[in-house]
N, C-alpha and C positions, 0 to 999 in steps of 0.2 A: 398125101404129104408124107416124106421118108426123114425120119429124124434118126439121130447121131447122137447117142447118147454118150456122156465120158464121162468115168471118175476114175478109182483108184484099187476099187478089188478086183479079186481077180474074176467075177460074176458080176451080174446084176440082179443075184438072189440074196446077197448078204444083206441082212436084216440086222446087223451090228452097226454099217457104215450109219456115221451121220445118225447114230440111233435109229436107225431102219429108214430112215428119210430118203435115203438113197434109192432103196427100193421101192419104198411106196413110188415116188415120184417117177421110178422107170414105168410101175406099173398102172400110176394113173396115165400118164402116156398113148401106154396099149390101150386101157380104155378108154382115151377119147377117139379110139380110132387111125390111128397112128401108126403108120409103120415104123417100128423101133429097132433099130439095129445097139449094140451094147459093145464098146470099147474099151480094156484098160489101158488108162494112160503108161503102165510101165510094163506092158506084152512085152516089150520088145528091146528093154534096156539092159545093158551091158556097162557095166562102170569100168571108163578109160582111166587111166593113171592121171588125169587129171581130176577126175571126180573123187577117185581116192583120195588126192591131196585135199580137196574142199570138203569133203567129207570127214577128213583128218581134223583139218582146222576147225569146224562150224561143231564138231562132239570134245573138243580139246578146250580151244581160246575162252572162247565165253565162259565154261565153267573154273579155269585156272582164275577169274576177277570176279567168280561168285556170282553170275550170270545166267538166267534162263535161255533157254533156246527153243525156238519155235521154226524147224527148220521146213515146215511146208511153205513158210513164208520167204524163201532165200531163192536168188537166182540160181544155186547149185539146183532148187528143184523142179525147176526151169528147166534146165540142162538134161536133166536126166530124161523131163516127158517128153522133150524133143528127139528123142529118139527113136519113140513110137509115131508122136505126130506130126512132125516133119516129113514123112516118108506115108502116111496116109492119103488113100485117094478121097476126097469130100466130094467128088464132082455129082455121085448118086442123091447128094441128101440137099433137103431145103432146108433145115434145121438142125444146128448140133449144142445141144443140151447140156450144159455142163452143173450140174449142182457143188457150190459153194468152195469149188476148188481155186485160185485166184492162179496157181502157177499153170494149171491147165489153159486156163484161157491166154497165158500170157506165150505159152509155148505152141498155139496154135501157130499155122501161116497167116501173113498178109494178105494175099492174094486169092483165100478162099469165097466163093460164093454164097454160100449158104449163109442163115442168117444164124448171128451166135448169141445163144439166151442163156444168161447165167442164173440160178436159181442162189437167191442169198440169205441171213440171216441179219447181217451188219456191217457197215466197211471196218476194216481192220483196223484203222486209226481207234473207232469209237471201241474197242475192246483193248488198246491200250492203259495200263493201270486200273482197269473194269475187269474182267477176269484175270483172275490169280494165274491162268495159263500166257498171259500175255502181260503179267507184270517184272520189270526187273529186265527186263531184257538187253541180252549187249547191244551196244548203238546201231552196230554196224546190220544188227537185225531189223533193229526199227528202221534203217534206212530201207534197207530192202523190203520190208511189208508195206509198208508207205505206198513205193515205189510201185509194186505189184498189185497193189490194192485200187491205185490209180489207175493206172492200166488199164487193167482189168474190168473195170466199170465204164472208162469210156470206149473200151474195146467192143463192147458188146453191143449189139444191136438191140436187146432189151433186158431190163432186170426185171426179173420175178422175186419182189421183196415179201418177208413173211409179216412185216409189222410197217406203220405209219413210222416210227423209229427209225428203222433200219432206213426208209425212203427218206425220212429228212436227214440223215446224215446226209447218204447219197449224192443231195444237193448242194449241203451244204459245206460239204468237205472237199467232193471234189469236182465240182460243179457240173453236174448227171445234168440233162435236163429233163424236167420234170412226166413230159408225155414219153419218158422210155423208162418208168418205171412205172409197175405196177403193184398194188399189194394184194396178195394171197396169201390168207394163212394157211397154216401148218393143218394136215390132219390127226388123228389119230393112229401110232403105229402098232393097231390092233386088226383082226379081222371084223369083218363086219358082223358078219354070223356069232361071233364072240360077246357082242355088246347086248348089256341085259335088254329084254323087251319092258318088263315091269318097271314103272314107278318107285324108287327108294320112302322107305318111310320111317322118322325116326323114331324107334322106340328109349323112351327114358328109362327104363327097367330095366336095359343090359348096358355092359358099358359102350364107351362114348370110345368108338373108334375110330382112333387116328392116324393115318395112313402118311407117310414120306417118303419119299423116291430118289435117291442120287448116288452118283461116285464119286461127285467132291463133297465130304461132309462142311470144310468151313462156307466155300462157294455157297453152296444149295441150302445154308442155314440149318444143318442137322442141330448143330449147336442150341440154336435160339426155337428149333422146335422143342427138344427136350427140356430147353428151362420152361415153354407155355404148358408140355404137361407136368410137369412139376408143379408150377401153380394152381393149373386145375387139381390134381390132387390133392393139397394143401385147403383147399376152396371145399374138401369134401364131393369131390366126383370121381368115379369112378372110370377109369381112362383106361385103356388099352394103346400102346402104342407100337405100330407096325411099323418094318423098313426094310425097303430094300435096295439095293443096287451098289451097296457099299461088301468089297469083297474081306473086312474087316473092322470090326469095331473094340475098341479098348473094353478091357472086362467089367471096369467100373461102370460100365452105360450096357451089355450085354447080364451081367448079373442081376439087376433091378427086375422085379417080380413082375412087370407091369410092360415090359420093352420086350416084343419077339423080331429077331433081326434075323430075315432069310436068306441074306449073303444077295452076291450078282445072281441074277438068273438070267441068262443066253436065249434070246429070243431066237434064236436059230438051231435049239436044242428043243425040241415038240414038248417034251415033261416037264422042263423049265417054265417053257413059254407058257404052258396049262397050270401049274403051278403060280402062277404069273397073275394069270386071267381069275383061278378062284379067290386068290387074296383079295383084287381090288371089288370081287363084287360082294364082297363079307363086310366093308369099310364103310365110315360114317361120313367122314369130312377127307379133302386132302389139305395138309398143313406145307405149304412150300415155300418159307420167308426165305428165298433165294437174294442174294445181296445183289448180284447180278444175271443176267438173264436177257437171252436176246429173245426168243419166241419159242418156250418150253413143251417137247413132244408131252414132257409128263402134264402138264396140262390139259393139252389135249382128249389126252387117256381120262383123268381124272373127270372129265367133265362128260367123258360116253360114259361113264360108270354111273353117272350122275348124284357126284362128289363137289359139293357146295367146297371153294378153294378160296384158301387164307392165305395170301402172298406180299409182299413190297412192292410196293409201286418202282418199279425201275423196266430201264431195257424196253423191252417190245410188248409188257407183259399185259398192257392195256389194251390189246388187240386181242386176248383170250378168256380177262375175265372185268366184269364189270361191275362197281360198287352197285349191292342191293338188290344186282340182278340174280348172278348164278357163283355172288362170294363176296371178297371185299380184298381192297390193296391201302396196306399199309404204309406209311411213311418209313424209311429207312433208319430214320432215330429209332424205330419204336425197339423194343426187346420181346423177350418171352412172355413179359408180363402182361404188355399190352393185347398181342394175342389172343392170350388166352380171356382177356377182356371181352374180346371183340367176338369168342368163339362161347362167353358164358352169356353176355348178350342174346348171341341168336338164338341161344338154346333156350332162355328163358323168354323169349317173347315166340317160340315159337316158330321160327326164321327157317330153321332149317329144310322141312321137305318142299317150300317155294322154292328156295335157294338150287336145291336138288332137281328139281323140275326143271329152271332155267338152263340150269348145263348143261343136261342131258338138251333141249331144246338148242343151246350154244353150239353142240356137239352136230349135231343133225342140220344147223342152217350155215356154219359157217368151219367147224373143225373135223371135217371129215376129208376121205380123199376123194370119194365122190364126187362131190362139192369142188375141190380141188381141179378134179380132172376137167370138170364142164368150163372152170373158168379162164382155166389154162388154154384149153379147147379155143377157145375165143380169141383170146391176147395171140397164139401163134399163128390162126387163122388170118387175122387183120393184119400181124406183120406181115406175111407174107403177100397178102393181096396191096399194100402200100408198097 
């Protein structure tokens, strides 16, 4: 079977896109055996003096009324991947692959053969006013994501959903039907050779290390992690708390004795990425009261490390960690304090190295790309024999 793979870098090695999603999934691909060919949707674009003017308009209008823009979602960006794949031959592939791109699938042909599988996280509707990157937006935006969002899902011959979430919107937003979606979670965008072999075990005689991961600090709840260790130290524990992926933090939260913040590190930079890998296997817990959250790679990660995770129940995120099994999800009311409730609990009954076991076990039967690739394996074989 020859699949057509399509996104947006100019490789299919960047381990940035899509938080390296992009690439795991070309490269779970190749290993299910798969002949993978790797296309970017904008090889081949040249912006006409029409694209100038839309592109004028859509970086101008919306911010003159104090408006966000989310221009992957716009038919200008439509326009622009029609320039690559309009003019592409598909006639070799049975398969063309597109991960979580909506204007790609939407600037394909009609008239192609091959079957088209979109790999997704959530329809766009449901991250309207739910991420900060999709709140406020000019109308004329929201019309057009809507628009393409729809599309896009009934265009496809199948969705590869990461959550139960993401698949009920699906249907019930824009009426998918049910047998053309399937769910597959996310894996880890680690190597596998990288993932401890050992058992985590928690010792109470150094401190309680607590580990956070993101680049939106209000989104990803950095905020509401820092008030749970605040608490725990007030309660008389000893905390350590770690963070990374944020390329800046105010000095009042970088100055605190207790807070080491390693800035982004570029998983497509080796000393980064290594740098990367020894933090999270030095770590106790992962803390990630994200407010929103469709199907978290840092998850993922956190649970091959075999990182018992403290998060809100929102978004997709029930599909990665499960009350009592490998962590626990909060209600969205809750704050810092409850947290750290819920994190001086497990440590006082004991909780944590089952906790830690479970993830690492979550990690290995369901959040790997392993795992991914065999299931994937399946779902595009049956298309194509249907």
């Amino acid at each position: 079977m020859k699949v057509l793979f399509i996104s947006t870098s100019a490789s299919s090695d960047d381990r940035l896109a899509w938080s390296g999603t992009v690439y795991q999934a070309f490269k779970g691909l190749e290993r299910a055996g798969f002949e993978v060919d790797y296309l970017s949707a904008i090889r081949d674009s040249k912006p006409t003096l029409i694209d100038k003017l839309l592109f004028t308009y859509w970086k101008n209008v919306p911010a003159k009324f104090g408006k966000q823009l989310r221009m992957d979602e716009t038919l200008y960006t439509v326009k622009v991947f029609k320039q690559t794949l309009r003019q592409f031959d598909y006639s070799p592939y049975d398969i063309i692959f597109v991960p979580t791109h909506l204007a790609i699938v939407n600037a394909l042909p009609a008239d192609i053969k091959a079957k088209v599988v979109h790999l997704v996280d959530a329809t766009v509707d449901s991250l309207m006013g739910y991420y900060t990157e999709f709140s406020n937006l000019w109308f004329h935006n929201c019309w057009e994501a809507h628009l393409l969002g729809k599309r896009a899902f009934l265009r496809s011959d199948m969705l590869i959903a990461s959550s139960d979430w993401c698949k009920t919107n699906a249907i019930a937003q824009y009426g998918v039907s049910p047998d053309k979606v399937n769910v597959v979670e996310f894996g880890a965008n680690i190597d596998i050779d990288d993932v401890p072999v050992l058992d985590k075990h928690f010792d109470s005689s150094k401190p309680l290390r607590i580990y956070w991961s993101g680049v939106n600090w209000v989104r990803k709840g950095g905020d509401v992690a820092l008030e749970c260790c605040k608490s725990l130290i007030d309660r008389g524990v000893n905390v350590e708390f770690h963070i990374t992926g944020m390329r800046s933090l105010p000095d009042d939260i970088t100055s605190l004795p207790w807070v080491h913040n390693y800035g982004f590190l570029n998983k497509n930079n080796p000393a980064e990425y290594r740098t990367l890998i020894e933090i999270m296997k030095t770590q106790d817990i992962f803390l990630f009261p994200s407010k929103a959250e469709c199907s978290s790679i840092a998850l993922c990660e956190a649970n091959a490390f075999g990182l018992p995770c403290f998060v809100y129940d929102t978004g997709g995120t029930g599909n990665y960690v499960a009350n009592g099994k490998n962590g626990y999800m909060l209600p969205l009311t809750a704050g810092g304090v409850a947290f750290a409730d819920k994190i001086m609990e497990c440590v006082d009954s004991d909780l944590l190295d089952s906790l830690s076991v479970n993830a690492k076990r979550k990690y290995q039967t369901d959040l790997n790309w392993n795992v991914w690739s065999e299931k994937v394996k399946k779902i595009l074989t049956t298309l194509i024999k249907n």
